[in-house]
py3Dmol code that shows the C-alpha trace and the ligand (Angstrom):
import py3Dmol

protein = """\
ATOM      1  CA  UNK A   1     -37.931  21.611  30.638  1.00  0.00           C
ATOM      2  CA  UNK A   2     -35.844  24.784  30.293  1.00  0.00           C
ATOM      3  CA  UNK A   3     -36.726  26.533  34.106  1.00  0.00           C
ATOM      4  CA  UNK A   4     -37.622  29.603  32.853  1.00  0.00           C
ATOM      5  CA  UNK A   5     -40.967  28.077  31.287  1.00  0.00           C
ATOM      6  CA  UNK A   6     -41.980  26.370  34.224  1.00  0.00           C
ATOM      7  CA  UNK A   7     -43.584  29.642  35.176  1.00  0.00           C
ATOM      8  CA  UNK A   8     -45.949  29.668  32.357  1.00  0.00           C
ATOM      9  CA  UNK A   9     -47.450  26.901  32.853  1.00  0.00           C
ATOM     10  CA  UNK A  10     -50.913  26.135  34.500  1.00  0.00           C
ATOM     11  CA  UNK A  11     -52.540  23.213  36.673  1.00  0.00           C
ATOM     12  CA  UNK A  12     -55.159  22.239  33.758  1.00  0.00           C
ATOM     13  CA  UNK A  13     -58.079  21.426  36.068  1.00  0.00           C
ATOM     14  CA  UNK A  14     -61.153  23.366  36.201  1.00  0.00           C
ATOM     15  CA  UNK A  15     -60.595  26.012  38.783  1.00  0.00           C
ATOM     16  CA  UNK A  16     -59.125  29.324  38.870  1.00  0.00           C
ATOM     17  CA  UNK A  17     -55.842  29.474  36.990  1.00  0.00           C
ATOM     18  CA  UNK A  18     -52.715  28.160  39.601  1.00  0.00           C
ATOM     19  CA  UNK A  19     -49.139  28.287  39.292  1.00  0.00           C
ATOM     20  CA  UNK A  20     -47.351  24.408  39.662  1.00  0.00           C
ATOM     21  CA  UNK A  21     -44.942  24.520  42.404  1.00  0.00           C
ATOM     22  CA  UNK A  22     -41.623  22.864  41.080  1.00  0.00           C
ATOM     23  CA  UNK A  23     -39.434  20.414  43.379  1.00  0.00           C
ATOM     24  CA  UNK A  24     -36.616  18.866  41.203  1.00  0.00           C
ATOM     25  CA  UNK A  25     -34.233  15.741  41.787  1.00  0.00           C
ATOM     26  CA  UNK A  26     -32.146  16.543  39.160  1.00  0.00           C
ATOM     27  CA  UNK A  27     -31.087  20.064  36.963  1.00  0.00           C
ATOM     28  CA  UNK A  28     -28.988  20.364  34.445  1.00  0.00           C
ATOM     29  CA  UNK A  29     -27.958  23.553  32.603  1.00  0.00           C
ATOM     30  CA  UNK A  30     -31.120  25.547  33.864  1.00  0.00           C
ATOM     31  CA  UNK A  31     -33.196  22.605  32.885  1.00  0.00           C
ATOM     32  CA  UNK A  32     -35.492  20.496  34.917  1.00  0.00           C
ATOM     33  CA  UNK A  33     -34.521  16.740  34.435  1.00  0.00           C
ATOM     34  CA  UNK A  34     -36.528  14.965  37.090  1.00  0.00           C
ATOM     35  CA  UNK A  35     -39.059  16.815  39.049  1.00  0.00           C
ATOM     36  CA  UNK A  36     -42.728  16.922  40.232  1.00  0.00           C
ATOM     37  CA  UNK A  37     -44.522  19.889  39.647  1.00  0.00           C
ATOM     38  CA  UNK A  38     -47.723  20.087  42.299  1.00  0.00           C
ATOM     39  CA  UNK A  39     -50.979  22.115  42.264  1.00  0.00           C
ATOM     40  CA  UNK A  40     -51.296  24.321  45.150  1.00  0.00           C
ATOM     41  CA  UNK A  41     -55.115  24.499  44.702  1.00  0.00           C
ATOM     42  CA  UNK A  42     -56.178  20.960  44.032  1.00  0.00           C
ATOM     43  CA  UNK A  43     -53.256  19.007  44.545  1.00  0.00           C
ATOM     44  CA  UNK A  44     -52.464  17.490  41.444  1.00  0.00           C
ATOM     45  CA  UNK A  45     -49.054  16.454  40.646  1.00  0.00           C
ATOM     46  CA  UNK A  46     -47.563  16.422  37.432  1.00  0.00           C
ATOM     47  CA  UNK A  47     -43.990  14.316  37.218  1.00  0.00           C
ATOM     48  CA  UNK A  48     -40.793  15.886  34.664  1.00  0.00           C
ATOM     49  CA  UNK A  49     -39.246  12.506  33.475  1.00  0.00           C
ATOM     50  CA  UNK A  50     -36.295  13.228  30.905  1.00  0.00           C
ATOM     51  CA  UNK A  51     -36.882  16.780  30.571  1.00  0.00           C
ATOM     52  CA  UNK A  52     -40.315  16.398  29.516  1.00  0.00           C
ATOM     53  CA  UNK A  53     -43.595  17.395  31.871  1.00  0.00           C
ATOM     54  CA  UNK A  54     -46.168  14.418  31.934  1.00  0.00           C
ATOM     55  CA  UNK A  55     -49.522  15.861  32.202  1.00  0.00           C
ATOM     56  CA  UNK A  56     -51.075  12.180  30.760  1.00  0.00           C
ATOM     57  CA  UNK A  57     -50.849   9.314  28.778  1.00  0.00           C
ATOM     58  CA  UNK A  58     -48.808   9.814  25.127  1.00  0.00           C
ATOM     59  CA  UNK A  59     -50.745  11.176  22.530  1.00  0.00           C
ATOM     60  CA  UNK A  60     -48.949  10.185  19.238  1.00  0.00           C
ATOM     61  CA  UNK A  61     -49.137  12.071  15.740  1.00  0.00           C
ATOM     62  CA  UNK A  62     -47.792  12.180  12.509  1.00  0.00           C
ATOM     63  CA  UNK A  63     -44.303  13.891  12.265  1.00  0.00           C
ATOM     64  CA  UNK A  64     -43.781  16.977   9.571  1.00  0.00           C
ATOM     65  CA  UNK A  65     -41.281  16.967   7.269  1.00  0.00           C
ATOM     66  CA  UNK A  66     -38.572  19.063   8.357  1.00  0.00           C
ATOM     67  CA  UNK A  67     -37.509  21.076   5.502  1.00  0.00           C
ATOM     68  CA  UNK A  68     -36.143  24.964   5.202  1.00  0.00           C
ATOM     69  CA  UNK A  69     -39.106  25.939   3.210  1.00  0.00           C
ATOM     70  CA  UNK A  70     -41.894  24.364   5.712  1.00  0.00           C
ATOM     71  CA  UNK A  71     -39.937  25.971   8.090  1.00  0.00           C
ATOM     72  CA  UNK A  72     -40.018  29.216   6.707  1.00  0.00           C
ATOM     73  CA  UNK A  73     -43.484  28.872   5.815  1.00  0.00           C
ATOM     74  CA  UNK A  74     -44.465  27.818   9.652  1.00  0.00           C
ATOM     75  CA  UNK A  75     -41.997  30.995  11.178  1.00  0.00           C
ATOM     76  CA  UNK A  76     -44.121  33.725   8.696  1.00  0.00           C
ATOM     77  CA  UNK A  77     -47.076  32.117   9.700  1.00  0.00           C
ATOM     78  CA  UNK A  78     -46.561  32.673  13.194  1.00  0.00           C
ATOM     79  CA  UNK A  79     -44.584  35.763  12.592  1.00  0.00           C
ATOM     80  CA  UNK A  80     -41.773  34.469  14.480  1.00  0.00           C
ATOM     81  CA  UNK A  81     -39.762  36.919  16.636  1.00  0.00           C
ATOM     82  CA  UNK A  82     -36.846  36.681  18.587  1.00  0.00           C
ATOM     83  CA  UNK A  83     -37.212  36.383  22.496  1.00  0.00           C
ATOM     84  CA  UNK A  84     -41.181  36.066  21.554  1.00  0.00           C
ATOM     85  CA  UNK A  85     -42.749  31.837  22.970  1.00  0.00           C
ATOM     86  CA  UNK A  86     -44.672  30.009  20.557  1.00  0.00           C
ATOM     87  CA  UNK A  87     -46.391  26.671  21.178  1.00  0.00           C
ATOM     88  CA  UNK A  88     -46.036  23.629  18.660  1.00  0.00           C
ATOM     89  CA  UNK A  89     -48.803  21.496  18.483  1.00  0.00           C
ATOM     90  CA  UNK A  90     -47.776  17.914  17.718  1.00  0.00           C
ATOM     91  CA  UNK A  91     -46.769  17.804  14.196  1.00  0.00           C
ATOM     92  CA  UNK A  92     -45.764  20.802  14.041  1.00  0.00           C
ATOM     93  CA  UNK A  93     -42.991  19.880  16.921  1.00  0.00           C
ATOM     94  CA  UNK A  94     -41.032  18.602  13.664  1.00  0.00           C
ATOM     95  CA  UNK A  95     -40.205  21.974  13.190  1.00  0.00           C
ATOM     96  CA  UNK A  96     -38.762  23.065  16.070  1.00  0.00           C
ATOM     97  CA  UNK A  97     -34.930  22.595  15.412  1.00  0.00           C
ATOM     98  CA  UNK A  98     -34.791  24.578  12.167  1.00  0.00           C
ATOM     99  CA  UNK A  99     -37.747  27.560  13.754  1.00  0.00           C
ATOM    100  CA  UNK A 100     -34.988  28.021  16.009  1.00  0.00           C
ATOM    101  CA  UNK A 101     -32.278  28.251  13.665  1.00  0.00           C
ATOM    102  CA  UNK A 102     -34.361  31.035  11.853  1.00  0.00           C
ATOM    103  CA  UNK A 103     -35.280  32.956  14.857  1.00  0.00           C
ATOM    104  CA  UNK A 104     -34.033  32.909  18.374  1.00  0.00           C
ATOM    105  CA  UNK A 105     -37.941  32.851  19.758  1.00  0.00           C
ATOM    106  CA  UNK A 106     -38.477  30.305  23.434  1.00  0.00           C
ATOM    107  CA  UNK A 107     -40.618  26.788  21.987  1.00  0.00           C
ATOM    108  CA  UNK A 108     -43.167  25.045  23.571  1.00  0.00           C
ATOM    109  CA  UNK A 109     -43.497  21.457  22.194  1.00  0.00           C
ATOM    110  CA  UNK A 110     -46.765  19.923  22.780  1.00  0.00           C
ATOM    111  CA  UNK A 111     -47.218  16.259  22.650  1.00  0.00           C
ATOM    112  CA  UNK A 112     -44.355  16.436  19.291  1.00  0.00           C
ATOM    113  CA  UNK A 113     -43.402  13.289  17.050  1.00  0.00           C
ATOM    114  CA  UNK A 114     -42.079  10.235  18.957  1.00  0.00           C
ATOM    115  CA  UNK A 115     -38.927  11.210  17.084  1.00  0.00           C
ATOM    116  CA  UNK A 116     -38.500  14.680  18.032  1.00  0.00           C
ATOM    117  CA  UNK A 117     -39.413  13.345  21.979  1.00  0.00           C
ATOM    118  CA  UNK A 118     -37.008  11.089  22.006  1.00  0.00           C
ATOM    119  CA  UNK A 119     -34.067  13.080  20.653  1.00  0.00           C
ATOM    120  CA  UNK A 120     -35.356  15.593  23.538  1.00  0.00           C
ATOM    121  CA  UNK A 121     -35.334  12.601  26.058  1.00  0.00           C
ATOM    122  CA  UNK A 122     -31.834  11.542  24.983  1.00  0.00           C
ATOM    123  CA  UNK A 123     -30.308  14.822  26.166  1.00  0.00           C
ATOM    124  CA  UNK A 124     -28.565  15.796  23.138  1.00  0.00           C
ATOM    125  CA  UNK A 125     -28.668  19.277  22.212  1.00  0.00           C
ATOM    126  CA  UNK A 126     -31.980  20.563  21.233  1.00  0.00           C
ATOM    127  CA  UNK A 127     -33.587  19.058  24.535  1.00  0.00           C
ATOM    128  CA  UNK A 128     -31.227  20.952  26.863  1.00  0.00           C
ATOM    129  CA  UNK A 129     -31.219  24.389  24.533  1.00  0.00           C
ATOM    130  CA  UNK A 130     -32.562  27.584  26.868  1.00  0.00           C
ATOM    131  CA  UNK A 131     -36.068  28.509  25.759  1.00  0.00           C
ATOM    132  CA  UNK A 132     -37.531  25.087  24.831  1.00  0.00           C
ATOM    133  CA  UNK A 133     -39.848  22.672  26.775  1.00  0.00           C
ATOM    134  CA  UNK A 134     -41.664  19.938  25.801  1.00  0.00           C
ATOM    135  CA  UNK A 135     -44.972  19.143  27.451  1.00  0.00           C
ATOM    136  CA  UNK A 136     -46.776  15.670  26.338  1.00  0.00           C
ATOM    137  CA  UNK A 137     -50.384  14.092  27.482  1.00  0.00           C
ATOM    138  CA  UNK A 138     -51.877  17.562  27.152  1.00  0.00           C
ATOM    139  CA  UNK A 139     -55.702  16.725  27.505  1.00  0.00           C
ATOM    140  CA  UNK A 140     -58.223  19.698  25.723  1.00  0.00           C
ATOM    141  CA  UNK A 141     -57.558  22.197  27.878  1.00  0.00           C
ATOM    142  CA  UNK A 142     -53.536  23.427  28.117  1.00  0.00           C
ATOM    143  CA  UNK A 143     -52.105  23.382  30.839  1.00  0.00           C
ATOM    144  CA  UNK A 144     -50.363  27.578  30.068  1.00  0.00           C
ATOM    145  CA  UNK A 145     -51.007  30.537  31.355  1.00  0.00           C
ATOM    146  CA  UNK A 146     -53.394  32.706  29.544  1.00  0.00           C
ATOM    147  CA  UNK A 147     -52.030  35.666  26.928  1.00  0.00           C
ATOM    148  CA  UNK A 148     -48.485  34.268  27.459  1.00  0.00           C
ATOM    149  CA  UNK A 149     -47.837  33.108  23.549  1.00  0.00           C
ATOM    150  CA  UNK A 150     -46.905  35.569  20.708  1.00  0.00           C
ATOM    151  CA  UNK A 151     -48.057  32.003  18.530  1.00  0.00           C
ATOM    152  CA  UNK A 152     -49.634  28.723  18.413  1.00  0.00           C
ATOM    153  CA  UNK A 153     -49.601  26.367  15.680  1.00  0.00           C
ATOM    154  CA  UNK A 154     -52.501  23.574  16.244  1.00  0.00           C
ATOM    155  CA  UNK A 155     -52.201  20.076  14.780  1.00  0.00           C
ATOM    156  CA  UNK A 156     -54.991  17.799  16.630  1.00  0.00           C
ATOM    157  CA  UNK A 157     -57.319  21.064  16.217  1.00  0.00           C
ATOM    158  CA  UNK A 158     -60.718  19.500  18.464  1.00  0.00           C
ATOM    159  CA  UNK A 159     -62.929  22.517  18.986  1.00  0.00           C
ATOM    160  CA  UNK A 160     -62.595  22.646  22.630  1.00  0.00           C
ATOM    161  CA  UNK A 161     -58.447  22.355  22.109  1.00  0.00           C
ATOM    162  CA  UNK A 162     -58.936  25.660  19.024  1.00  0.00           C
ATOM    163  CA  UNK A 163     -61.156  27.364  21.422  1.00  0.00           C
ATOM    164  CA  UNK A 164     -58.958  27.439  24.389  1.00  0.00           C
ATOM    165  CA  UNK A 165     -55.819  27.741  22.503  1.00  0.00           C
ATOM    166  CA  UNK A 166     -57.263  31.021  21.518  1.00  0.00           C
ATOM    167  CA  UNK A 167     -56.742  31.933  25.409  1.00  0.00           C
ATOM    168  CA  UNK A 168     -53.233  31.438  25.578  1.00  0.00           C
ATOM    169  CA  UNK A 169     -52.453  33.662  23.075  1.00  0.00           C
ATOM    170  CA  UNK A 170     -51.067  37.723  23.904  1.00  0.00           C
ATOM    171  CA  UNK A 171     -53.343  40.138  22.075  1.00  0.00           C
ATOM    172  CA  UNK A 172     -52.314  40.347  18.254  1.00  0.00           C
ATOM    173  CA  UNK A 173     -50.889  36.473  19.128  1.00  0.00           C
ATOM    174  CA  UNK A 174     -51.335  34.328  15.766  1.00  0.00           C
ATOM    175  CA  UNK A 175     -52.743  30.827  15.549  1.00  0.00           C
ATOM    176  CA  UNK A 176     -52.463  28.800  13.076  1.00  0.00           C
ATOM    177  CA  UNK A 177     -54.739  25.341  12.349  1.00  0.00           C
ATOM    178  CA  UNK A 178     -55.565  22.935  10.031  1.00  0.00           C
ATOM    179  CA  UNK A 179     -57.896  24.482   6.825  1.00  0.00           C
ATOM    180  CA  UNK A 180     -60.926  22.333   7.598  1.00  0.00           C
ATOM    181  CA  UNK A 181     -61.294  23.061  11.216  1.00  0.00           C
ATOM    182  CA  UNK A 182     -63.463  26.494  11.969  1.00  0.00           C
ATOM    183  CA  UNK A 183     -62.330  29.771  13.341  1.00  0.00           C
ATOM    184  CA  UNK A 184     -63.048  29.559  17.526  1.00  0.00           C
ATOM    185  CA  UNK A 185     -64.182  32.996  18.641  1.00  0.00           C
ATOM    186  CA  UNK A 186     -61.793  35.677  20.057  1.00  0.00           C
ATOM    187  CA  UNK A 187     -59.763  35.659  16.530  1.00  0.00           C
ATOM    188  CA  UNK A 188     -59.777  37.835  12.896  1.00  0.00           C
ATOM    189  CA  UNK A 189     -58.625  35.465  10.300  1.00  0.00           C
ATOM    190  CA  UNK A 190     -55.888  36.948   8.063  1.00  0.00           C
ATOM    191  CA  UNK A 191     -55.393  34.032   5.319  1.00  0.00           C
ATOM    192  CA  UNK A 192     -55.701  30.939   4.317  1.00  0.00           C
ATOM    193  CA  UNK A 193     -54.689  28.506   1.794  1.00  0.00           C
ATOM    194  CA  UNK A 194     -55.585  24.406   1.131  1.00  0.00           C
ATOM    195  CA  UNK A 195     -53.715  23.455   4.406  1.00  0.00           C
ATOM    196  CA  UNK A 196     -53.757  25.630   6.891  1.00  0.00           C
ATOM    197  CA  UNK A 197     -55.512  29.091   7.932  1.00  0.00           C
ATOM    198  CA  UNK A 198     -53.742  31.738   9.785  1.00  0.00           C
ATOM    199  CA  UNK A 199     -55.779  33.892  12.791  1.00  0.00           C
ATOM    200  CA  UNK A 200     -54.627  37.027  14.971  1.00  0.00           C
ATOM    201  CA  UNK A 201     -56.807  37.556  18.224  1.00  0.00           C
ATOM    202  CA  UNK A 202     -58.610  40.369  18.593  1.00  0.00           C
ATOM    203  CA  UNK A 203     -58.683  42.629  21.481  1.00  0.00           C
ATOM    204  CA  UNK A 204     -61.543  41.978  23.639  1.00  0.00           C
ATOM    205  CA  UNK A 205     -61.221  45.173  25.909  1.00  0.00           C
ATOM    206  CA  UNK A 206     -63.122  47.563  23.920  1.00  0.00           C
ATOM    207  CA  UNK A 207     -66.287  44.844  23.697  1.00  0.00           C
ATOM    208  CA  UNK A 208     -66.213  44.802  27.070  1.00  0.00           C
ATOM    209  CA  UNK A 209     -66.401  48.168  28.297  1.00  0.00           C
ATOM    210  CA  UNK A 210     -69.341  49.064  25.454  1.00  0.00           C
ATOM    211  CA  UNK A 211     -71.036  46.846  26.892  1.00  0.00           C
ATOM    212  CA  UNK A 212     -70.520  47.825  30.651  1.00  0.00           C
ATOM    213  CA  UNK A 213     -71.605  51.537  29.363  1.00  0.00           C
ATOM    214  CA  UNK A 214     -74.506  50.167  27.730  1.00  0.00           C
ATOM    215  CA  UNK A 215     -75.315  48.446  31.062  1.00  0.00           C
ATOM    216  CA  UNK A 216     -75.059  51.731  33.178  1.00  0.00           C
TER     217      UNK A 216
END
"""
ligand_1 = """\
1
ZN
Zn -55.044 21.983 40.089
"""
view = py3Dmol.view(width=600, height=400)
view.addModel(protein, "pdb")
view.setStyle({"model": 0}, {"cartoon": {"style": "trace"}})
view.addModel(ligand_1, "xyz")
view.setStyle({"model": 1}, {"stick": {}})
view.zoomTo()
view.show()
């Protein structure tokens, strides 16, 4: 886990959003190799084993195929920019390696192919690159701080996974899911095709303070 992410992520028990306190064993080139992470508010304690932060038990899924065009495809759905953090949802992990290559943007990986988590485990390259973290065990709500993505691509889309992902995302943040799931609140949808649909969030601020006038 490359340190730098560390402080976006979130204790994801229900109670008011907590930074994870960080005590490693072992670093290597700004990552986190073995570590616990702790909640200051509830005291849970998350383990980094390998690189990778254990939140619960493996969720496995189906790995995408790794080629330059559903690569570019995945980096202009997400409108990939450089220095921006995206999350990818299992799957979509697959991709991670040649997103990179396009754009220089910091990568979540959330619960990715067996595959991809192993390569990260092993310590070659892409596991120990700044900017890219894998999480796995991630339950339905994610353990990140709110508005810190520019992008999220979902792959196990369960409504109250779309719904909070919609959280995590900056305003004007993109999310992308699978076509047959429906659009949570919170985002505009901008297209769509047979496999996926493409959202932006939509600023929330304006909402809010009609309806504080219209209360006063
Ligand atoms: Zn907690």
């Amino acid at each position: 886990m490359f340190v730098e992410l560390i402080d976006r992520l979130r204790c994801p028990h229900a109670h008011a959003d907590t930074w994870l306190v960080a005590a490693a064993t072992r670093t290597a080139h700004r990552h986190l190799i073995e570590a616990t992470l702790g909640c200051p508010e509830c005291g849970a304690e998350f383990e980094i084993r390998d690189g990778e932060v254990w939140f619960g038990a493996r969720v496995e899924c189906v790995a995408m195929p790794a080629t330059e065009l559903t690569a570019m495809r995945a980096a202009a759905l997400l409108k990939l920019e450089e220095r921006g953090l995206y999350l990818l949802d299992g799957g979509w992990g697959s991709l991670a390696g040649a997103l990179r290559e396009i754009v220089d943007a910091d990568v979540i990986l959330a619960d990715p192919p067996s595959a991809v988590a192993s390569e990260s485990a092993s310590g070659s390259a892409p596991a120990l690159s700044a900017g890219q973290g894998t999480l796995l065990g991630i339950g339905n709500r994610w353990p990140i701080a709110s508005a810190s993505l520019h992008g999220l691509a979902l792959d196990r889309a369960t409504p109250e996974r779309t719904a909070d992902a919609v959280r995590l995302l900056r305003a004007g943040g993109r999310l992308v899911a699978p076509a047959r799931v429906a659009l949570p609140a919170g985002v505009r949808e901008l297209a769509r095709d047979d496999r996926h649909w493409v959202a932006e969030t939509v600023g929330n601020v304006v909402g809010l303070r009609r309806a504080k006038w219209r209360a006063e």
